[in-house]
VOBA-1610 file (N, C-alpha, C; in pm, whole numbers, padded with zeros to 5 digits, always signed):
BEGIN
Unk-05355-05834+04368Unk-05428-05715+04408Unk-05557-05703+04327Unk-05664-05698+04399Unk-05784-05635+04342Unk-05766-05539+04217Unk-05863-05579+04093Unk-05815-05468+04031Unk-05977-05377+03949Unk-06040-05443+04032Unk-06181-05388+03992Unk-06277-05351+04143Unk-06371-05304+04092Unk-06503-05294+04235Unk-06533-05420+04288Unk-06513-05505+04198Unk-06643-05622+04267Unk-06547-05733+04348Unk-06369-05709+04289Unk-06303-05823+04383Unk-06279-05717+04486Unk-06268-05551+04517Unk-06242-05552+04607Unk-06407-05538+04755Unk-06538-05563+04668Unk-06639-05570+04729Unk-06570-05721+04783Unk-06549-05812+04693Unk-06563-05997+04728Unk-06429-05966+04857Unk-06336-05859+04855Unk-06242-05891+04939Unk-06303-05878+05101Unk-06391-05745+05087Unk-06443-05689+05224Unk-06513-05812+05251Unk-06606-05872+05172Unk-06682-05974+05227Unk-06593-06095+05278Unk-06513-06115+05218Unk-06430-06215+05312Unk-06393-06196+05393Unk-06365-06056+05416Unk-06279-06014+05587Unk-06358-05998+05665Unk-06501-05977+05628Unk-06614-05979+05734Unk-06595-06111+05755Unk-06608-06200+05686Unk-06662-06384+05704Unk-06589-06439+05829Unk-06433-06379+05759Unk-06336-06453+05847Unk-06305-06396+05964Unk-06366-06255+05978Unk-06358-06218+06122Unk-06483-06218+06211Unk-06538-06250+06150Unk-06642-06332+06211Unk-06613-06478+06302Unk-06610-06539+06232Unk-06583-06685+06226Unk-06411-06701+06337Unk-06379-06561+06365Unk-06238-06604+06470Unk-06303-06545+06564Unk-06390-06473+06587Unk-06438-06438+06687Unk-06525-06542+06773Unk-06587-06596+06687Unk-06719-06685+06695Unk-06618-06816+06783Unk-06536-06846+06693Unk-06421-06977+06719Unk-06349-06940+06873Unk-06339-06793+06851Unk-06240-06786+07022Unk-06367-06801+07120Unk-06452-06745+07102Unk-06608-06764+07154Unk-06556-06632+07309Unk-06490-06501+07235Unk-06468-06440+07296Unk-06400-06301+07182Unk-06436-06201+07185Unk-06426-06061+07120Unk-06520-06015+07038Unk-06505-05884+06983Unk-06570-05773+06944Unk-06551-05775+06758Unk-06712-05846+06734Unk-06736-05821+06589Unk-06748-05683+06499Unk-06818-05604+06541Unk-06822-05494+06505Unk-06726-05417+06433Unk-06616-05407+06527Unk-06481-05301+06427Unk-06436-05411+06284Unk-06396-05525+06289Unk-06384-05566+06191Unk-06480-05582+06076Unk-06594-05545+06101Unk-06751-05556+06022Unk-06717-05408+05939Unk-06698-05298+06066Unk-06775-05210+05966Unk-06592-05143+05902Unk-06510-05195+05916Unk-06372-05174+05863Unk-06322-05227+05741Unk-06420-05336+05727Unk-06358-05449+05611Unk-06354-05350+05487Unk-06417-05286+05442Unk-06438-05200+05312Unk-06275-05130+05292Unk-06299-05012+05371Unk-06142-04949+05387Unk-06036-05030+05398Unk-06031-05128+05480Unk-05911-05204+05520Unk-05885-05279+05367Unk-05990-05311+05357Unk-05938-05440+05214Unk-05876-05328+05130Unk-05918-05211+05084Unk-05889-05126+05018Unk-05729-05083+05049Unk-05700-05046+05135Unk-05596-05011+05194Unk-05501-05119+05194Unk-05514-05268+05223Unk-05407-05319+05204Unk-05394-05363+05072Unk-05515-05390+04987Unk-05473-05421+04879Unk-05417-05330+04784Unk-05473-05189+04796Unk-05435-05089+04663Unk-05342-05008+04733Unk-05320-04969+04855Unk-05258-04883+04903Unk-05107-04916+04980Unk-05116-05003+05068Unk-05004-04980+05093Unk-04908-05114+05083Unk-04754-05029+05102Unk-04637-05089+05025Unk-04595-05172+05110Unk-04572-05311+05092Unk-04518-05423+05214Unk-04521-05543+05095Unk-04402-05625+05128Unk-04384-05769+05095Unk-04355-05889+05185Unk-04457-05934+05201Unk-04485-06080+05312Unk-04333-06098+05328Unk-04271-06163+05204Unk-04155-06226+05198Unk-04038-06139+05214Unk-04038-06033+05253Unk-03930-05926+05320Unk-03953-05830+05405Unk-03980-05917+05562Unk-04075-05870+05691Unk-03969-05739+05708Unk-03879-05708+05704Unk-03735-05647+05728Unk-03752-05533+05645Unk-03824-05518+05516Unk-03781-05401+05435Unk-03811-05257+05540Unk-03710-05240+05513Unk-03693-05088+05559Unk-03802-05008+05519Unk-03811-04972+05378Unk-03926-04884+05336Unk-04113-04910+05289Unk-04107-05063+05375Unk-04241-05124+05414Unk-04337-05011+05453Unk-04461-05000+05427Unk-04582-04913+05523Unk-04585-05000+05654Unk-04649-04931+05701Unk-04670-04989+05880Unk-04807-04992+05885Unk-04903-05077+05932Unk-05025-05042+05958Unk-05049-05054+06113Unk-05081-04936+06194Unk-05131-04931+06313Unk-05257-04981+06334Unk-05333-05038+06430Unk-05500-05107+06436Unk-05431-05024+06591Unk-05486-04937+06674Unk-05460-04889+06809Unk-05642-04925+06893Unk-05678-04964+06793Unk-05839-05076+06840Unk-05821-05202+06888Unk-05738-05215+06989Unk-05746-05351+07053Unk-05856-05442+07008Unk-05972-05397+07067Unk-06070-05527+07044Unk-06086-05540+06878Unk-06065-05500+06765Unk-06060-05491+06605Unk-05965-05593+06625Unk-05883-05635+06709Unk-05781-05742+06654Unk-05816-05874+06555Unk-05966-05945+06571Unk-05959-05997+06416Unk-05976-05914+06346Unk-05963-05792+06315Unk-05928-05771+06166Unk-05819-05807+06117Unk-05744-05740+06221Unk-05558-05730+06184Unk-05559-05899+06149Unk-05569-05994+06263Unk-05566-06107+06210Unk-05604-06142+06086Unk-05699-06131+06039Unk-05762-06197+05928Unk-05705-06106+05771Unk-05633-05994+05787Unk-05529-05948+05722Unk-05433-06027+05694Unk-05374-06012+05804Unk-05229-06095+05795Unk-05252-06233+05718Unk-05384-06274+05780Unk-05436-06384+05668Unk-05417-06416+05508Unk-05492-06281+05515Unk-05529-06279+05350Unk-05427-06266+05268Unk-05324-06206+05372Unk-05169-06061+05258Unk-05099-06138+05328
//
């Protein structure tokens, strides 16, 4: 987990990069929501909420909703990173 400003600045910038670059690659969807989301989102999964990759099952996991269809590389490039 990020534990300063500048890895969680370096985090947003990666989630821009890489949702970029799946968009670009499908050569089909919507850059924008993942652009101007990366800030909050990196924030949010890294400092905020409770989930372990390696126990998809936990009961008392956070849930993250994206109800922005076309934002779907973000979610992707999440699941990426975490």
């Amino acid at each position: 987990m990020p534990d300063n400003l500048q890895q969680l600045q370096l985090l947003a910038k990666t989630i821009r990069v890489l949702s970029a670059e799946t968009v670009e690659g499908a050569k089909s969807g919507h850059p924008g929501m993942p652009m101007g989301a990366a800030d909050y989102a990196g924030l949010l999964w890294a400092e905020v909420l409770r989930f372990n990759p390696k126990e998809p099952s936990w009961i008392n996991r956070d849930r993250f909703v994206l109800s922005a269809g076309h934002g779907c590389a973000l979610l992707y490039t999440l699941l990426h990173l975490f």
